[in-house]
FIRODO-207131 format. One record per residue (C-alpha): residue number from 1; y, x, z; residue in one letter. Coordinates in nm, 3 decimals. Layout:
BEGIN
REC   num         Y         X         Z   residu
REC   NUM         Y         X         Z        a
...
//
This chain:
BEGIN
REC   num         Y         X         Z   residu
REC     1    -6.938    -1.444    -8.210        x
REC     2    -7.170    -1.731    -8.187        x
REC     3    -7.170    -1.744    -7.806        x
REC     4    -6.779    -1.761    -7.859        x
REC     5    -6.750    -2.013    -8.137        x
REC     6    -6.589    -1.744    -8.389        x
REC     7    -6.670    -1.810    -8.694        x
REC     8    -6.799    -1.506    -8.952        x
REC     9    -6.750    -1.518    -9.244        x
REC    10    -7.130    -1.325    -9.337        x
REC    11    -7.411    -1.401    -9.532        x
REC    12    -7.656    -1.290    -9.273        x
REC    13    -7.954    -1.307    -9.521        x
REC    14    -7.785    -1.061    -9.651        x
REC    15    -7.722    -0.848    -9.299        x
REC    16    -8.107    -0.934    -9.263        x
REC    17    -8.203    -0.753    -9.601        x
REC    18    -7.950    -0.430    -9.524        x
REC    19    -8.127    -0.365    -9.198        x
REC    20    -8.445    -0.377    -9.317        x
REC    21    -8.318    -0.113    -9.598        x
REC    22    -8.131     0.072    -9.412        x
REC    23    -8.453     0.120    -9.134        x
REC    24    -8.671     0.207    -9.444        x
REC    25    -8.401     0.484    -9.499        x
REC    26    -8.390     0.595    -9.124        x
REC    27    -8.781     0.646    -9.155        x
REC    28    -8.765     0.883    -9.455        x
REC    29    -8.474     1.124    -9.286        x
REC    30    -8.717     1.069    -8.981        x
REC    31    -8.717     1.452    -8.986        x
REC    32    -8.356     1.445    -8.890        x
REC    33    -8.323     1.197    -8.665        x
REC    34    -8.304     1.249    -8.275        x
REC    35    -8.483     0.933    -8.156        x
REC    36    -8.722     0.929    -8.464        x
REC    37    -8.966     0.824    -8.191        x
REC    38    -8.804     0.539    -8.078        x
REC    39    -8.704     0.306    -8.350        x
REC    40    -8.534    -0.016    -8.364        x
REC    41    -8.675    -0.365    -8.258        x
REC    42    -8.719    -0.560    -8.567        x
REC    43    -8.476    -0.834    -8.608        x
REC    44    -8.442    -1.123    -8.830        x
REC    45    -8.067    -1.250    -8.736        x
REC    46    -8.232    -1.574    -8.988        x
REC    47    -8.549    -1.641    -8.831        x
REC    48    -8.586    -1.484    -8.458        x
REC    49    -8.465    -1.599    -8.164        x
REC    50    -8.329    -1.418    -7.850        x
REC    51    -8.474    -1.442    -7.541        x
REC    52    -8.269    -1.634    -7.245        x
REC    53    -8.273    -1.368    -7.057        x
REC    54    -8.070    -1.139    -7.361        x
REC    55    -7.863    -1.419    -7.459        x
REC    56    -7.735    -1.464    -7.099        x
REC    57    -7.681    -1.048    -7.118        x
REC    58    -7.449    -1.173    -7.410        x
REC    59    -7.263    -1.492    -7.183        x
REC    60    -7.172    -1.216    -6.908        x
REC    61    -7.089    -0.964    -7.144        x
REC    62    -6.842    -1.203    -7.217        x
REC    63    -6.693    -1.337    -6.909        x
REC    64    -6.660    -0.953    -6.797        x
REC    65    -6.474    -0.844    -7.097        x
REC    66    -6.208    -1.176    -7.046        x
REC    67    -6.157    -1.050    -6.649        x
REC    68    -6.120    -0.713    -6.780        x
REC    69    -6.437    -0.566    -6.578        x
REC    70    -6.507    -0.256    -6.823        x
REC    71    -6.807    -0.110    -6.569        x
REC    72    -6.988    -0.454    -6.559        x
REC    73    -6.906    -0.485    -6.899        x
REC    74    -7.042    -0.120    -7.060        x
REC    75    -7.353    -0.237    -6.801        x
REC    76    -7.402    -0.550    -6.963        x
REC    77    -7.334    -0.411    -7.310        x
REC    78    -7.608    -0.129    -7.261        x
REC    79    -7.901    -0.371    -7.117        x
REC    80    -7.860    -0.554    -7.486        x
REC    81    -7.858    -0.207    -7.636        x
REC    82    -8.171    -0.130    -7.468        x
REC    83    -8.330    -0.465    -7.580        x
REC    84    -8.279    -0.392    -7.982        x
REC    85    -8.422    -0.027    -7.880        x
REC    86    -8.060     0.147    -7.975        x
REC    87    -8.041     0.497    -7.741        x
REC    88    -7.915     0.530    -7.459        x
REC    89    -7.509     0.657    -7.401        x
REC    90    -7.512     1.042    -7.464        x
REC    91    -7.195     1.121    -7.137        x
REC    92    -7.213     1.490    -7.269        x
REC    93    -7.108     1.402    -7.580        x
REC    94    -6.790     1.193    -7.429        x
REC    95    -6.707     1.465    -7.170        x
REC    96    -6.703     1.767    -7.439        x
REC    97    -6.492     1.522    -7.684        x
REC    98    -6.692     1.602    -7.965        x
REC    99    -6.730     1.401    -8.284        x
REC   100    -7.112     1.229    -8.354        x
REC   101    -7.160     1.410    -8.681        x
REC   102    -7.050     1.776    -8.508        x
REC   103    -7.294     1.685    -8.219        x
REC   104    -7.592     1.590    -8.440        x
REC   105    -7.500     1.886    -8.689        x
REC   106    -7.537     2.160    -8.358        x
REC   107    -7.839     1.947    -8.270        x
REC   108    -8.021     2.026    -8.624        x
REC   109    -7.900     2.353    -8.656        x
REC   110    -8.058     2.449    -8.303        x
REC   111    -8.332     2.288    -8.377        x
REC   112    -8.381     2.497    -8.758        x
REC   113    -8.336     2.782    -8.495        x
REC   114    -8.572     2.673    -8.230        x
REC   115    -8.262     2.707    -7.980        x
REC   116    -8.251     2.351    -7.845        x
REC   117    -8.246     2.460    -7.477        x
REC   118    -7.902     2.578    -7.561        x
REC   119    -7.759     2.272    -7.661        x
REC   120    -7.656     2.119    -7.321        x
REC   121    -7.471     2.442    -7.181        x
REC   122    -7.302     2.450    -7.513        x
REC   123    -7.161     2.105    -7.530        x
REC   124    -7.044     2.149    -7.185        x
REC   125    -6.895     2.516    -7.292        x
REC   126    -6.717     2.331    -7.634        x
REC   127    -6.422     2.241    -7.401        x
REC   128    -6.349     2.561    -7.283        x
REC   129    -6.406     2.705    -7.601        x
REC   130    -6.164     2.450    -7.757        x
REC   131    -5.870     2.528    -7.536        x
REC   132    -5.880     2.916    -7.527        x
REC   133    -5.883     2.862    -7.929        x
REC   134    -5.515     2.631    -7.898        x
REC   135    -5.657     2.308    -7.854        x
REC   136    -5.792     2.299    -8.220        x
REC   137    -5.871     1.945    -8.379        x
REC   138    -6.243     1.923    -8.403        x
REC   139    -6.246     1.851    -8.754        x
REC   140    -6.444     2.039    -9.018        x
REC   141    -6.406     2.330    -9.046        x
REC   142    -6.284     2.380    -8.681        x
REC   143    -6.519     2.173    -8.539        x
REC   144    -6.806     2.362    -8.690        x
REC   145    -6.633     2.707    -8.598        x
REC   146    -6.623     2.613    -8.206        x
REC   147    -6.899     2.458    -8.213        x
REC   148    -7.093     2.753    -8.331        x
REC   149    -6.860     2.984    -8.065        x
REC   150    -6.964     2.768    -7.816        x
REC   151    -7.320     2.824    -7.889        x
REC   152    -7.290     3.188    -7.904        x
REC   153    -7.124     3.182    -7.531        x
REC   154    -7.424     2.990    -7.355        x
REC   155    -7.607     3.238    -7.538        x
REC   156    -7.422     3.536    -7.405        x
REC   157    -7.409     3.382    -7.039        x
REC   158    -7.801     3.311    -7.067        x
REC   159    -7.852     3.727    -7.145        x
REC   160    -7.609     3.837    -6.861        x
REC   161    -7.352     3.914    -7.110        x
REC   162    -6.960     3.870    -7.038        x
REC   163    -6.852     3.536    -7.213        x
REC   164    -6.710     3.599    -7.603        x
REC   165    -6.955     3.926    -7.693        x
REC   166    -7.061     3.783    -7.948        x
REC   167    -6.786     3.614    -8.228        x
REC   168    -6.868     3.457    -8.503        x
REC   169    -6.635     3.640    -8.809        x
REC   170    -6.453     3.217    -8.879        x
REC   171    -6.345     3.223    -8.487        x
REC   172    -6.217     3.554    -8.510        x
REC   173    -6.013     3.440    -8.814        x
REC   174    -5.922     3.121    -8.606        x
REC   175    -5.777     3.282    -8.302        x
REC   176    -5.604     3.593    -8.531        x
REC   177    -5.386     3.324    -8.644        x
REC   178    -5.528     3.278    -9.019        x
REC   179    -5.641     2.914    -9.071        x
REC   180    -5.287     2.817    -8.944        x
REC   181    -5.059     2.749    -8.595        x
REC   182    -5.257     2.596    -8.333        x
REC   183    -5.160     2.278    -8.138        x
REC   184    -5.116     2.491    -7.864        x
REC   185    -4.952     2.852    -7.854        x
REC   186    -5.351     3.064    -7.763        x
REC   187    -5.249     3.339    -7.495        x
REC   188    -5.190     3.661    -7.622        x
REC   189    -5.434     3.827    -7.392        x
REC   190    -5.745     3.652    -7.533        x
REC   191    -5.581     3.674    -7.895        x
REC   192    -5.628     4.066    -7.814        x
REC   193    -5.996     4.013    -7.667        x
REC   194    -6.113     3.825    -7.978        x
REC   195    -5.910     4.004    -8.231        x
REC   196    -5.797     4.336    -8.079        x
REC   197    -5.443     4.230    -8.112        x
REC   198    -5.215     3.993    -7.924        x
REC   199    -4.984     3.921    -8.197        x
REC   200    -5.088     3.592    -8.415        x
REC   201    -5.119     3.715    -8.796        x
REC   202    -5.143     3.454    -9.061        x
REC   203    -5.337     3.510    -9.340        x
REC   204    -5.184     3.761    -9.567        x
REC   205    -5.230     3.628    -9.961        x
REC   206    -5.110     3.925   -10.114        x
REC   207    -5.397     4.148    -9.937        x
REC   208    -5.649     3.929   -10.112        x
REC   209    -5.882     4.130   -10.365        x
REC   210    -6.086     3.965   -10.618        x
REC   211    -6.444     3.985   -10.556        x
REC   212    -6.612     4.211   -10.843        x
REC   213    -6.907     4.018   -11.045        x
REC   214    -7.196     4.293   -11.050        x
REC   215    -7.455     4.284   -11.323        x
REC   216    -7.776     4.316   -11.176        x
REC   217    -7.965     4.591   -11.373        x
REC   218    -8.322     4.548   -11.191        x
REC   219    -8.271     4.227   -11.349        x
REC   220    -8.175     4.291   -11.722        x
REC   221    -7.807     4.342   -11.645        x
REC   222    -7.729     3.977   -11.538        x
REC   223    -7.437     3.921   -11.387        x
REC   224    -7.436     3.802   -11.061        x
REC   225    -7.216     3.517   -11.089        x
REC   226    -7.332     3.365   -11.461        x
REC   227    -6.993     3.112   -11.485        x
REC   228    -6.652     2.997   -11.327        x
REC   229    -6.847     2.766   -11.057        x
REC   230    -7.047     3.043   -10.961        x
REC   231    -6.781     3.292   -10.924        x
REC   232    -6.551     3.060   -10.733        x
REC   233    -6.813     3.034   -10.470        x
REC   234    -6.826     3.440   -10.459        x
REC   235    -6.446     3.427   -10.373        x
REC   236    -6.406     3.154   -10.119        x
REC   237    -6.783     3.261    -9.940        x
REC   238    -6.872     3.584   -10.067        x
REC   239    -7.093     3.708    -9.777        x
REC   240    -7.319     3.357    -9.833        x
REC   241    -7.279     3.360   -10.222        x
REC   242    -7.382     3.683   -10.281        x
REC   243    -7.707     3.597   -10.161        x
REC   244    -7.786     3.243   -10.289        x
REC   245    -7.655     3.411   -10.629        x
REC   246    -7.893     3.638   -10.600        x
REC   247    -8.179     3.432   -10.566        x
REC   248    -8.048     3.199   -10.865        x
REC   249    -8.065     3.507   -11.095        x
REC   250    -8.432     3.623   -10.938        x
REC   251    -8.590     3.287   -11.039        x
REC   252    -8.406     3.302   -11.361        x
REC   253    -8.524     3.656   -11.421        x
REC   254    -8.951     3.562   -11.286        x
REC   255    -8.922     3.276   -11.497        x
REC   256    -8.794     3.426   -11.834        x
REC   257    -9.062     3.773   -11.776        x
REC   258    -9.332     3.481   -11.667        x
REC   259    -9.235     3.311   -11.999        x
REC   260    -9.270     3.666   -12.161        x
REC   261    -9.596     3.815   -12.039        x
REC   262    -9.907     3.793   -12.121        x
REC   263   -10.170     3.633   -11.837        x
REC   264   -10.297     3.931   -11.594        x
REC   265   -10.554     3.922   -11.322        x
REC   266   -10.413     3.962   -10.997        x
REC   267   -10.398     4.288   -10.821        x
REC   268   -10.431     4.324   -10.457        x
REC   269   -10.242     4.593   -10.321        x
REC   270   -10.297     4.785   -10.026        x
REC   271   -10.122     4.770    -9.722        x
REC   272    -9.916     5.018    -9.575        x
REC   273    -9.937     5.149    -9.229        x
REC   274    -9.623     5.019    -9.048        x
REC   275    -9.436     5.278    -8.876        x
REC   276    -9.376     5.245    -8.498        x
REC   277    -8.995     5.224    -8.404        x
REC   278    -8.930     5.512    -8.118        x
REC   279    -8.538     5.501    -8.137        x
REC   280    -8.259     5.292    -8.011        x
REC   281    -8.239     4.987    -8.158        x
REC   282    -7.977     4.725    -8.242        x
REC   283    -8.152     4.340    -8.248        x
REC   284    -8.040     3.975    -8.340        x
REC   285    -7.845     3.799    -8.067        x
REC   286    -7.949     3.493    -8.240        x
REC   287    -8.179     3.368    -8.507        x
REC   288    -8.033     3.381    -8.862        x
REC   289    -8.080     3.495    -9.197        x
REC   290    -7.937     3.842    -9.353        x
REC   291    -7.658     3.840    -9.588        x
REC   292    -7.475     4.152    -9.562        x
REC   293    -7.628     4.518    -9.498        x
REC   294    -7.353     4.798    -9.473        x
REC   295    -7.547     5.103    -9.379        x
REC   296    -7.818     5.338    -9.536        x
REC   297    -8.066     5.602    -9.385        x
REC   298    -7.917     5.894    -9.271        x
REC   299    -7.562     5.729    -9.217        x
REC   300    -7.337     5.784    -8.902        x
REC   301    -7.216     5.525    -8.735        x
REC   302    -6.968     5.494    -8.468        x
REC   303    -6.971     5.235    -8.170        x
REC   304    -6.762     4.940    -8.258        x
REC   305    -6.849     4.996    -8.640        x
REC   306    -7.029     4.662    -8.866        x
REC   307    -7.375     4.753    -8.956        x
REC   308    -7.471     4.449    -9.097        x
REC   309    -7.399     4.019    -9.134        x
REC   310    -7.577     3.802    -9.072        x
REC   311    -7.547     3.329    -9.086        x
REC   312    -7.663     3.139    -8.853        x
REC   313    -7.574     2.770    -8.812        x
REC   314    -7.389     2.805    -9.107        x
REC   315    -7.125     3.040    -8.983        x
REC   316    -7.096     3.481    -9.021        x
REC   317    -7.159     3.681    -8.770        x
REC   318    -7.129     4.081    -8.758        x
REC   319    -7.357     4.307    -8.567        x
REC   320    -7.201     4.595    -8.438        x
REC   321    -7.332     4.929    -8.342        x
REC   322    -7.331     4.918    -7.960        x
REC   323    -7.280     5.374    -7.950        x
REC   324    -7.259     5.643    -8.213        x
REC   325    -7.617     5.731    -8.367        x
REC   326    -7.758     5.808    -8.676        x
REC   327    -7.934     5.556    -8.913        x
REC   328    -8.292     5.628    -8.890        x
REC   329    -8.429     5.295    -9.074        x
REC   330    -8.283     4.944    -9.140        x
REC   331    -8.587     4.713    -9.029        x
REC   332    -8.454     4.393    -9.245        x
REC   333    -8.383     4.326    -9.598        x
REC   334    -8.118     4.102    -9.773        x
REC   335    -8.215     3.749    -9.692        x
REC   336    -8.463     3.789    -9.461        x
REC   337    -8.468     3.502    -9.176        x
REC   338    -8.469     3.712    -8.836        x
REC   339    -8.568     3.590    -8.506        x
REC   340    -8.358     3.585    -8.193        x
REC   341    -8.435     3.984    -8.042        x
REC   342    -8.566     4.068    -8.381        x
REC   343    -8.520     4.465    -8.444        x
REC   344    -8.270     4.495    -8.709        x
REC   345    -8.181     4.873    -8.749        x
REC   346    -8.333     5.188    -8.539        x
REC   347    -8.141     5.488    -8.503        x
REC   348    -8.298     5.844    -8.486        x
//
């Protein structure tokens, strides 16, 4: 604006105090940030001067952006990025069409699941993955649902697997027809490959059952959801709730017996032997933690049939007996974080 002769109507002491706040604030989420190693130049728009060279970055900038040059002028426009130490253009991001927070979102979440070499081929799969789904806007929650799809795609093309093995439980929902009508009509054919039906089936309200509100009797018959918040999250996320409800009433329970008992000397206990797995067994396609187990020892199970759920980047996922066996041992417990290829269940 100065170059130009506009005139701003901005304290820029002020502008010069934000930044340096604002970089103070970028430091301490430093643990989220993908360039944390490459932070901004420090600039006082009050005291420090430009160098010629930048300021005659900003003079072409302009004369290319009045003869309507947009190469020349992104070109020039990047070169001053570059000087203040601002990152570089990510293309991927522009060619999938994603939004910055859905990008950096699949960016932490791989990286909580040490899957960041899967983040390019899923970017470039989020198109696809948008347009079999009916051109959904990629807004939350859609935007998290194909993002997470996409994700589990690269991850089926990286083990040799057909594309759409695995399905997260929300896209499944998505293409069945129950978050709503799509932008654009999804083909029946992959409605049936997702769902196992080619007609579109809206969510059916009067199917819904209330979720029941256990009391916990290893834990002096608490109930599991201890007031209307609580039990609100059970019905809009039970799968998720169940679990952090759980954990609420454990550290409510340790803490009232801690406040109870007397001090004891710590016991070690022994070790038990671990039992070698000789079965079939099913494993994690991805990392994640457990929130669902729906099988025992000793139960049948057919092929096709849910043995167990569990999240990962924020989004359900069943695991599905892959042929008909017997349940020899489940190898996980509620909760447990699992790693990708982790055993989860052997069969006899």
């Amino acid at each position: 604006c100065q170059r130009m002769g506009v005139e701003v109507e901005v304290n820029m002491e002020a502008v010069g105090r934000i930044r340096a706040e604002l970089l103070d604030a970028r430091k301490a989420l430093a643990q989220f940030d993908l360039h944390r190693d490459d932070m901004q130049r420090p600039f006082d728009p009050l005291k420090d001067q430009l160098p010629p060279e930048v300021l005659a970055l900003f003079d072409s900038a302009i004369e290319f952006a009045k003869a309507g040059d947009e190469p020349a002028l992104l070109d020039a426009c990047h070169k001053i990025e570059a000087y203040f130490g601002f990152p570089k253009p990510n293309e991927l991001v522009k060619t999938a069409e994603v939004p910055g927070g859905m990008y950096s979102n699949m960016v932490a979440q791989l990286r909580e699941l040490k899957s960041e070499d899967l983040l390019e081929d899923a970017m470039r799969l989020i198109p696809m993955v948008r347009r079999d789904a009916g051109l959904i806007p990629l807004v939350t929650p859609t935007s998290q649902i194909v993002g997470n799809q996409a994700v589990l795609v690269a991850l089926d093309r990286k083990n040799g697997k057909p594309d759409y093995t695995n399905k997260s439980n929300q896209f499944i929902s998505l293409v069945k027809g129950e978050y709503g009508r799509t932008p654009v009509a999804i083909d029946p054919a992959f409605r049936e490959k997702i769902t196992g039906s080619p007609e579109e089936k809206p969510y059916d309200v009067s199917k819904y059952v209330k979720p029941e509100n256990p009391e916990i009797a290893e834990m002096g018959g608490k109930k599991l959801a201890s007031n209307n918040e609580e039990y609100l999250l059970l019905e809009l996320l039970p799968a998720v709730a169940k679990g952090f409800l759980r954990r609420r009433r454990d550290e409510e329970f340790k803490a009232e017996e801690a406040a109870k008992a007397p001090a004891v000397e710590e016991v070690k206990e022994e070790v038990a032997a671990v039992e070698p797995i000789t079965g079939p067994v099913i494993s994690a396609p991805m990392c994640g933690r457990i929130v669902e187990i729906k099988v025992k020892p000793g139960q049948s199970v057919k092929k096709g049939d849910t043995v167990l759920v569990y999240e990962a980047m924020k989004m359900e996922n069943d695991v599905e007996a892959e042929q008909d066996g017997i349940v020899k041992r489940v190898l996980v417990n509620l909760d447990d974080q699992v790693s990708n290829d982790a055993p989860l269940i052997e069969f006899e």
